[in-house]
C-alpha positions in Angstrom: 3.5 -17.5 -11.1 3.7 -13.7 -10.6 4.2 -11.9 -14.0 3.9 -8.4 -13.0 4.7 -6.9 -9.2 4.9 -3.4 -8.7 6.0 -1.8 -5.1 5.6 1.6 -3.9 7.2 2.5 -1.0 4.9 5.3 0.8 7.0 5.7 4.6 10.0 4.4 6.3 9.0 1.5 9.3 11.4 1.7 12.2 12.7 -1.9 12.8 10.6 -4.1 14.9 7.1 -2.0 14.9 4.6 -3.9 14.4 2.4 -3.9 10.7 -0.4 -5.2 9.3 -1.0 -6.7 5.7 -4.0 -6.3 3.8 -4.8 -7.7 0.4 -7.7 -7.6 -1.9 -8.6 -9.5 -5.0 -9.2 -7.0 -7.7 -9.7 -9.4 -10.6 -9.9 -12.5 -11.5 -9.7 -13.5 -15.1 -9.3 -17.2 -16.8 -5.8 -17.3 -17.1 -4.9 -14.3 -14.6 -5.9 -12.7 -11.1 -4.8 -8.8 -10.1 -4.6 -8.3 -6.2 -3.9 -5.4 -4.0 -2.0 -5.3 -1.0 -2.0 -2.5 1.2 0.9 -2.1 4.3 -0.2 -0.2 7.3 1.8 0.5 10.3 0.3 2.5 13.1 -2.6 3.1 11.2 -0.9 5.0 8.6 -0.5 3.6 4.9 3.0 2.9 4.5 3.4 0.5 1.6 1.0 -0.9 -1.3 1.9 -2.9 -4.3 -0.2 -4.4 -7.1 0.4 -8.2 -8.2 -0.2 -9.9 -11.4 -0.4 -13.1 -11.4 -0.7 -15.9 -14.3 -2.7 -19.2 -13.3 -2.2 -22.9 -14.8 -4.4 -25.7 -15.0 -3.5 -28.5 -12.8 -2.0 -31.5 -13.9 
């Protein structure tokens, strides 16, 4: 379940260019991971956002 997502929006993307998504795991507790996700487009960074996630057991 995501408990924390926050966005920031770096560059404008003109519509249909193509991008590439990146992510990284930053942390990864018992009951939580942090991961970062990085938007490039062109080469150039236009979007990252940091996601908080909570983890349950299975059942």
């Amino acid at each position: 379940m995501i408990e924390n997502l926050n966005i920031v929006y770096i560059k404008t993307v003109p519509i249909e260019s193509h991008i590439t998504v990146r992510f990284g795991i930053l942390d990864v507790g018992r009951n939580f991971a942090k991961i970062e996700v990085n938007m490039h487009s062109q080469n150039d960074k236009v979007a990252s956002a940091l996601v908080i996630c909570q983890m349950f057991d299975e059942v």
